[in-house]
C-alpha positions in Angstrom: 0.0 0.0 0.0 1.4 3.5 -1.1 1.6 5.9 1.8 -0.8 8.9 2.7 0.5 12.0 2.3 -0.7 15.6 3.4 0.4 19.0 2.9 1.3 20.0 6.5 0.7 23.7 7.2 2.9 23.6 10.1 5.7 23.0 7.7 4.6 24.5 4.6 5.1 21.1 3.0 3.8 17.5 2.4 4.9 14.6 4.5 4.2 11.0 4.7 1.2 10.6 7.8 3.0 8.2 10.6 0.3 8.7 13.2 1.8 9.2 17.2 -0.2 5.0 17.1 0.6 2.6 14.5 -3.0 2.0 12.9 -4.9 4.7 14.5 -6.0 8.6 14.0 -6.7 11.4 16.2 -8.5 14.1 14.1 -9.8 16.9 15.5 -11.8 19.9 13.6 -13.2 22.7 14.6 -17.0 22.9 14.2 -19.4 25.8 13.8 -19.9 29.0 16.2 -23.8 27.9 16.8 -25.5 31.7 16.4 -26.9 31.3 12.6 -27.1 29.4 9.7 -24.1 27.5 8.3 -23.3 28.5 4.5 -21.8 27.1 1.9 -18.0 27.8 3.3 -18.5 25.9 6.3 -20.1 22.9 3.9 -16.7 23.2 2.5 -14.9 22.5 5.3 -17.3 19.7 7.0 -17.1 17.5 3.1 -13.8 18.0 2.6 -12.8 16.5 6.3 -16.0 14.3 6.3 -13.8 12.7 3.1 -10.7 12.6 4.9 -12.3 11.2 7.4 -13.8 8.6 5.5 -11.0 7.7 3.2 -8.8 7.1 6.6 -11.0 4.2 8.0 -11.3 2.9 4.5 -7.5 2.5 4.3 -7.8 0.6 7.5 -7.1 3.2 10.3 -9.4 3.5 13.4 -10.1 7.3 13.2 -11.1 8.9 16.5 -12.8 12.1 14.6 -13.9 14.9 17.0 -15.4 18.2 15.8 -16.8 20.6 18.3 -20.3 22.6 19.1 -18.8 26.4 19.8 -21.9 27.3 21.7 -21.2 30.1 24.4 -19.7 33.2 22.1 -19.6 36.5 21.9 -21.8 35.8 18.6 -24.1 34.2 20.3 -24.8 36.2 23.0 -25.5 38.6 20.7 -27.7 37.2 18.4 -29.8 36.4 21.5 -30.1 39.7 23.0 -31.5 40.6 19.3 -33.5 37.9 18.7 -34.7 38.5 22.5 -34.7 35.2 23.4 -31.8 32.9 25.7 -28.8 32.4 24.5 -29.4 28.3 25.3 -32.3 28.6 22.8 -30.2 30.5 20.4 -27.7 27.4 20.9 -29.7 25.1 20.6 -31.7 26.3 17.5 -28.3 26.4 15.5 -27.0 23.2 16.4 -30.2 21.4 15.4 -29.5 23.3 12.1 -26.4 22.6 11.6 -27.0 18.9 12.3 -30.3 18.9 9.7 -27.5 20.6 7.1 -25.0 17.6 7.8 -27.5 15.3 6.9 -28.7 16.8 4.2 -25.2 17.0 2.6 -24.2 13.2 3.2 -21.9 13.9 5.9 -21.7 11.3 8.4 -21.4 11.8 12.3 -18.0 12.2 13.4 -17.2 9.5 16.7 -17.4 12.6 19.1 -19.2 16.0 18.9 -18.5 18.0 22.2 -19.8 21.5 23.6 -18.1 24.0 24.5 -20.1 24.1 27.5 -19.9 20.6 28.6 -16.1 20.7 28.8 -16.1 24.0 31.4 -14.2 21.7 34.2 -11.5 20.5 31.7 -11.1 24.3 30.1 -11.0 25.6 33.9 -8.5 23.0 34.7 -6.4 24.1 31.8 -6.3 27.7 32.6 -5.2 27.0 36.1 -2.3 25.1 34.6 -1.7 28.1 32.6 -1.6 30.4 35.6 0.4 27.8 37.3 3.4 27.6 34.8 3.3 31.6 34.4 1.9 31.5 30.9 -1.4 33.6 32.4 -2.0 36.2 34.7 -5.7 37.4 36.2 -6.4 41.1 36.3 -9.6 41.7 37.4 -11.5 38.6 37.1 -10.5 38.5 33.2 -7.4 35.7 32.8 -5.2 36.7 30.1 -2.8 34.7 27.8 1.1 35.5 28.0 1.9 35.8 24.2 5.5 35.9 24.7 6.0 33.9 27.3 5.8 31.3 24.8 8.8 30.9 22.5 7.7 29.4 19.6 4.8 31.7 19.0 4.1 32.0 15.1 5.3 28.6 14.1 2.2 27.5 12.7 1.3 30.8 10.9 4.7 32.4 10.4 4.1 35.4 11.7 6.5 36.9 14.3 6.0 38.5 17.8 7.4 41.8 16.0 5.8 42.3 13.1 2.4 41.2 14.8 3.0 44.3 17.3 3.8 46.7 14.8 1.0 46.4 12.4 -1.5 45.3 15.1 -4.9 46.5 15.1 -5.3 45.5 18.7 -8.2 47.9 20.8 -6.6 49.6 24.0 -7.5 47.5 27.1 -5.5 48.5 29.8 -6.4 45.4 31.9 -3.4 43.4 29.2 -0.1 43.5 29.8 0.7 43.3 26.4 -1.5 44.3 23.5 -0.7 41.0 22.1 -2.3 38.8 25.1 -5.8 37.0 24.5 -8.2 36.1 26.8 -8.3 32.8 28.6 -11.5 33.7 30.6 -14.3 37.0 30.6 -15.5 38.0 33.5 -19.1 38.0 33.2 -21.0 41.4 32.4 -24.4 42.0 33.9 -27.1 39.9 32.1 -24.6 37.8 30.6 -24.1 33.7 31.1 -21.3 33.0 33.7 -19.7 29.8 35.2 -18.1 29.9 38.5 -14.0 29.8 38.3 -11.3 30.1 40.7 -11.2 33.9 39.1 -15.0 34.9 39.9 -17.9 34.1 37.5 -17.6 34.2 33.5 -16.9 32.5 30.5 -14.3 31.0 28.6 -12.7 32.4 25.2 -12.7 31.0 22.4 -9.5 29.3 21.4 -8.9 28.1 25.1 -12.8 26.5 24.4 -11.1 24.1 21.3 -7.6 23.1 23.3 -9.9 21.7 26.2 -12.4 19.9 23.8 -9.0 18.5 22.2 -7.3 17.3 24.8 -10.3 15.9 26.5 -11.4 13.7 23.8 -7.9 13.1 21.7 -5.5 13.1 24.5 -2.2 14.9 24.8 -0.5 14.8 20.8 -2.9 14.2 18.3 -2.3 13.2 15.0 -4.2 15.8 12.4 -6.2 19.2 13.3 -8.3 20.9 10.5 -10.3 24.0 9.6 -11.1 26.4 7.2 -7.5 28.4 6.0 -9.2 31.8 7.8 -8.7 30.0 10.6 -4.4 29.6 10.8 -4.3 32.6 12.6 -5.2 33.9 15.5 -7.9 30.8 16.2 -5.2 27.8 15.9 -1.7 29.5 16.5 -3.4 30.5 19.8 -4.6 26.3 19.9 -0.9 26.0 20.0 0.4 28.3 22.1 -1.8 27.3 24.6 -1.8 23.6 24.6 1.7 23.0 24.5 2.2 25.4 27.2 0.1 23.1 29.3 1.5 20.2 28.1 5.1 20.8 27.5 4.4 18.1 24.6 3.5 18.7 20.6 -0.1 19.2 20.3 -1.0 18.2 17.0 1.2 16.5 14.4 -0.2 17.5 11.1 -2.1 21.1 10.4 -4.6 20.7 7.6 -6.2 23.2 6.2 -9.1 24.0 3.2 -9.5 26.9 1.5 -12.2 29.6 0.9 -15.3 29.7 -1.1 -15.6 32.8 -3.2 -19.5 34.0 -4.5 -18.9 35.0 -8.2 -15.7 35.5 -7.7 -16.0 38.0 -4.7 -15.3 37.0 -1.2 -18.1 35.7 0.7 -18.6 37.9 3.7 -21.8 39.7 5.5 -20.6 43.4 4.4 -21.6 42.1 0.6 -23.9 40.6 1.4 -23.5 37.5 -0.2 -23.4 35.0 2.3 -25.1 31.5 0.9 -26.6 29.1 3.5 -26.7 25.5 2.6 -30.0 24.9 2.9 -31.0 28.0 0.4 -28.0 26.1 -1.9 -30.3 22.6 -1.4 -33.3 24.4 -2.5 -32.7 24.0 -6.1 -29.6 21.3 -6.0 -29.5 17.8 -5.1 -27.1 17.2 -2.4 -24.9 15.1 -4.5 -23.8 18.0 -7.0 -23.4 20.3 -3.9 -20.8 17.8 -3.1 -19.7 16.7 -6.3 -19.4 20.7 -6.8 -17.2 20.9 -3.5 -15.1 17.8 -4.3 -14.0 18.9 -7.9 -11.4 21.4 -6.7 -8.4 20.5 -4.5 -9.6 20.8 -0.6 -6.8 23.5 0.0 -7.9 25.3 -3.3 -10.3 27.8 -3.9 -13.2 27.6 -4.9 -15.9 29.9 -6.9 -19.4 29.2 -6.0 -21.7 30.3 -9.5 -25.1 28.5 -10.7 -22.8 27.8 -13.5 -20.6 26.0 -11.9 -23.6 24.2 -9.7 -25.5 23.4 -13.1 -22.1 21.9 -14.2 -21.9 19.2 -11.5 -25.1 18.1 -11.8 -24.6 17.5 -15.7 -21.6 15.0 -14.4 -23.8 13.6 -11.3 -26.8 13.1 -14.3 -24.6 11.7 -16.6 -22.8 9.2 -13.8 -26.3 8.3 -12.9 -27.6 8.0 -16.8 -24.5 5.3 -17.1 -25.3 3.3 -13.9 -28.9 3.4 -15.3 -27.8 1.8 -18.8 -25.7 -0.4 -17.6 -28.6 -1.8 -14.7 -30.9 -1.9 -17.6 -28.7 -3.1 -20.3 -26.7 -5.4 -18.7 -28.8 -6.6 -15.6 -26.3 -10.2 -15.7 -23.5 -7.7 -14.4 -24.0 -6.9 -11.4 -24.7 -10.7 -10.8 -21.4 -11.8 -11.9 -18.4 -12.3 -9.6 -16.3 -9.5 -9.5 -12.4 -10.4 -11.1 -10.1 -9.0 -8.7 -7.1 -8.0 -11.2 -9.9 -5.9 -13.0 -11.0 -3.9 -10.2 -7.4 -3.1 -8.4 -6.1 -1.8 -12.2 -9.3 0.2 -12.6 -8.9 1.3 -8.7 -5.0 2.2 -8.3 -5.1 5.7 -10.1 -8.1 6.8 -7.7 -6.7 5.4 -4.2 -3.1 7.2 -6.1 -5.1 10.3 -6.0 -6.5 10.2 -2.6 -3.3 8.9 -1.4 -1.5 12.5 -2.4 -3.0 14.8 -0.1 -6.8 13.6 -0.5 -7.0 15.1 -4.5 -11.1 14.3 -4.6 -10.6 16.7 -7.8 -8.1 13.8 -9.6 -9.9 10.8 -8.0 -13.2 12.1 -9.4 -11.8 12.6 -13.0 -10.6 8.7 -13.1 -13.9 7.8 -12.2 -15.6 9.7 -15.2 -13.0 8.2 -17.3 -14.6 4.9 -16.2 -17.6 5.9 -16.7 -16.6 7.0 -20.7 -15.5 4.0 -21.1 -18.2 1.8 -19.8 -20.0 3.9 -22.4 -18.2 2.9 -25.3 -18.1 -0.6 -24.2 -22.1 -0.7 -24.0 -21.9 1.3 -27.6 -20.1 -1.3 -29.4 -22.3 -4.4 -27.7 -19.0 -5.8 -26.9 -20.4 -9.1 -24.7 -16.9 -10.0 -23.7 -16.8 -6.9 -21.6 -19.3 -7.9 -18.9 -16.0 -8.7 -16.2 -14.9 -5.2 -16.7 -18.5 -3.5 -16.2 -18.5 -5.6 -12.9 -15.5 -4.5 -11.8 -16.2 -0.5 -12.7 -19.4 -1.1 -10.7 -17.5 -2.4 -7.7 -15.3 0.6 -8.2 -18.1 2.9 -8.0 -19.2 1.8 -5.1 -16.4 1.6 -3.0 -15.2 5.2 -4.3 -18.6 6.5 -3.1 -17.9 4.9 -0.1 -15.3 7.5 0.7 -16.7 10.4 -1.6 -20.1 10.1 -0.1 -21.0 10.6 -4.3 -22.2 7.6 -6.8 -23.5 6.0 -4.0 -27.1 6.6 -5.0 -29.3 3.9 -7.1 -29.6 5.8 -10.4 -33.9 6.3 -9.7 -33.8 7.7 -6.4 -31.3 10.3 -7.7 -33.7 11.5 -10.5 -36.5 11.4 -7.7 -34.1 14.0 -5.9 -33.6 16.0 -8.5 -37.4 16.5 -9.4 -38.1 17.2 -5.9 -35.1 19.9 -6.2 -35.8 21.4 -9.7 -37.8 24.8 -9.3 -40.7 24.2 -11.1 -43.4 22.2 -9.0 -44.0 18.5 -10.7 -47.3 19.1 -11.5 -46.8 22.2 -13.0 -44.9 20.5 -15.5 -47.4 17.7 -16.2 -49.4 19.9 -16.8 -47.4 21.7 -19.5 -47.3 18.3 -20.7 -50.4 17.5 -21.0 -51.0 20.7 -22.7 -48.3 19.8 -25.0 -49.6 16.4 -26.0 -53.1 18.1 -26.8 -51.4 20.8 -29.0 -50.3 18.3 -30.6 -53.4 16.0 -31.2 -54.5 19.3 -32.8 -51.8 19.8 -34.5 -50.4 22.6 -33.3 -46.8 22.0 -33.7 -46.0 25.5 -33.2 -47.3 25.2 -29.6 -46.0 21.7 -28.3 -42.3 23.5 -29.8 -43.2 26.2 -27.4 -43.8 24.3 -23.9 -40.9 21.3 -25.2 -38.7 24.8 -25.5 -39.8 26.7 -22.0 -39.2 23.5 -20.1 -36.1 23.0 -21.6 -35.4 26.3 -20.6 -36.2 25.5 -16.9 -33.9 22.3 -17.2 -36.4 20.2 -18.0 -36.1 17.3 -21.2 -38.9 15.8 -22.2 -38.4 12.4 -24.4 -41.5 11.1 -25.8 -41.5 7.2 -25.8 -44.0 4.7 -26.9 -45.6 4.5 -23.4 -46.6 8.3 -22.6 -43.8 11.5 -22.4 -41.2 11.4 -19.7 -39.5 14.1 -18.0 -35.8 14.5 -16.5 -34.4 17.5 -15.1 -30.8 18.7 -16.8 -27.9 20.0 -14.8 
């Protein structure tokens, strides 16, 4: 077997993964900040690792994945005191949505899925070892992080103590000692949530929140942390700081990163505008090209969100689904054969090469369409000796969707999907075609052209059969 490698952030490179145990993973990814809906950005980051995460246990590790609730934030706290409700309910609310938004999108439960707020003795302890070993100090109830007290500072984004200081944006708090120094723990402000701490009530902060939820669940040295790229820095270089203050020991061995999801080509932020929620995205997509969309571009790449490019993956997930059709309907002795072994490792070696190099879904995915051509041409030319290699492509398919989460679908309850998806209500369209068929009882050729044309329009192909007119919806 060909070794997994992964473009390590912390050293800017990529290196073979040797976990800290032979045969096991400890991946941990920081989940949502539960105060709204999640967009398409954070859908980026949950597939890519919900791949990774998959494709590791199919290469035979035991993957420990957790990925964390953030629910006790600023954010949220402030989305409830608009919303004038509790900032539980708040919580709550979002991580019910975020769960639905999962689901919808194929991705499968990681093994753990801590709060914030379920892990206040472990983040307490931690601070207290902080304090302890000088890397924190308490001013007024608020415990603050000693930036350079910790040498290494930077490493994992590159940035230096110097430069950060002189082109910081910082806000003036007098209770720091250093306008680099973040907070550990907030004293609470009237009307606010508070736990009771060795320091007076409050609250934790946020990167102290993801170190305790780590360390909890994954133990000391873990083997791969993730997140979206806006995350590097201050969010994980903090992570760093912190733990392995505590520790004294590395805290995580490999830094993976994915990158950004542009709108058109613009940034997606709130000032535009133009942030996309999943679930508006699912309105009018199946869940497959949402993914298929996400997985065609290199996880640390990238990407720009268009209906274009939307409308683009679910021409390939139709036209994967069209070939698994033909061959079910075609060939229905293939997928009764035995599968032949040599076959399906040839056909299978350039994908598991792909994921193999830093999880490239992007290259993986083109050798399966490349399968899929040619199980076309092999249908096209009636060749009957070809049966063995149909078998094996279809055993190919179905273990690559087994780490994809894509092609995993029988061909009909994808095309149910995306009629439930397309825009225009079913019956709206049967009833253009029933107009259709009685324009052209009478003739009226000029008229069926018109509705065949509109609904074509709408993504909508009508094929008129023997049996009646049948409709399929286009990407």
């Amino acid at each position: 077997m060909m070794s997994i490698k992964v473009y390590n952030t912390l050293t800017g490179k990529k290196e073979v993964l040797q976990p800290v145990e032979e045969g096991k993973i400890r991946m941990y990814v920081c989940g949502p900040t539960v105060y709204d809906l999640s967009h398409i950005g954070h859908a980026r980051s949950a597939v890519s690792f919900d791949v990774i995460y998959r494709y590791l246990a199919y290469r035979g590790f035991d993957v420990n994945y957790t990925r964390n609730y953030t629910d006790i934030d600023d954010k949220i706290i402030a989305r409830a005191n608009k919303d004038g409700t509790d900032w539980r309910e708040i919580a709550e609310r979002y991580i019910k949505a975020f769960d639905e938004d999962m689901e919808a999108l194929g991705v499968v439960l990681p093994t753990h899925r801590p709060r914030a707020t379920e892990t206040m003795d472990k983040i307490i302890e931690l601070i207290e070892v902080l304090i302890q070993k000088g890397y924190a100090y308490v001013t007024d109830g608020d415990v603050y992080y000693s930036v350079r007290r910790f040498a290494d500072y930077g490493k994992l984004s590159g940035k230096n103590i110097e430069e950060l200081e002189s082109g910081a944006r910082v806000e003036v708090d007098e209770r720091k000692k250093d306008p680099l120094d973040f907070a550990l723990w907030k004293a609470s402000k009237p009307g606010e949530p508070w736990w009771t701490s060795p320091w007076g009530r409050g609250r934790p902060g946020w990167h102290i929140e993801c170190s305790a939820m780590c360390l909890k669940w994954l133990g000391t040295t873990i083997d791969i942390h993730g997140g979206g790229k806006d995350l590097v820095f201050p969010h994980h270089e903090n992570e760093v700081a912190q733990s392995e203050a505590a520790t004294g020991k590395p805290f995580a061995r490999y830094w993976l990163h994915n990158g950004f999801v542009n709108i058109e080509k613009e940034k997606m932020s709130k000032s535009l505008g133009n942030i996309l929620n999943i679930r508006d995205v699912l309105r009018g997509h199946t869940s497959e090209s949402v993914r298929l969309f996400l997985l065609s571009s290199h996880y640390r790449s990238p990407i720009d969100y268009s209906e274009d490019s939307l409308r683009e993956a679910e021409a390939k997930a139709e036209r994967f689904y069209r070939t698994l059709d033909r061959i079910e309907k075609e060939r229905p002795e293939t997928s009764k054969t035995a599968v032949d072994k040599g076959i399906e490792e040839e056909l299978m070696a350039p994908i598991l090469e792909a994921m193999d190099d830093d999880f490239n879904t992007a290259a993986a995915i083109g050798k399966v369409f490349e399968e899929v051509t040619r199980a076309n041409r092999l249908m096209d030319r009636g060749d009957e000796a070809a049966g063995m290699e149909l078998r094996a492509m279809l055993s190919v398919f179905k273990k690559t969707a087994g780490f994809l989460g894509v092609f995993g679908k029988r061909p009909q309850e994808y095309f149910d999907e995306r009629k439930e998806r397309v825009a225009l209500p079913a019956e709206e369209i049967e009833r253009l075609i029933e107009e259709r068929n009685e324009a052209r009882r009478n003739r009226d050729y000029r008229r069926a052209d018109a509705i065949r044309d509109e609904l074509k329009d709408k993504g909508i192909i009508l094929e008129d059969r023997p049996d009646g007119t049948v409709w399929t919806v286009r990407g």
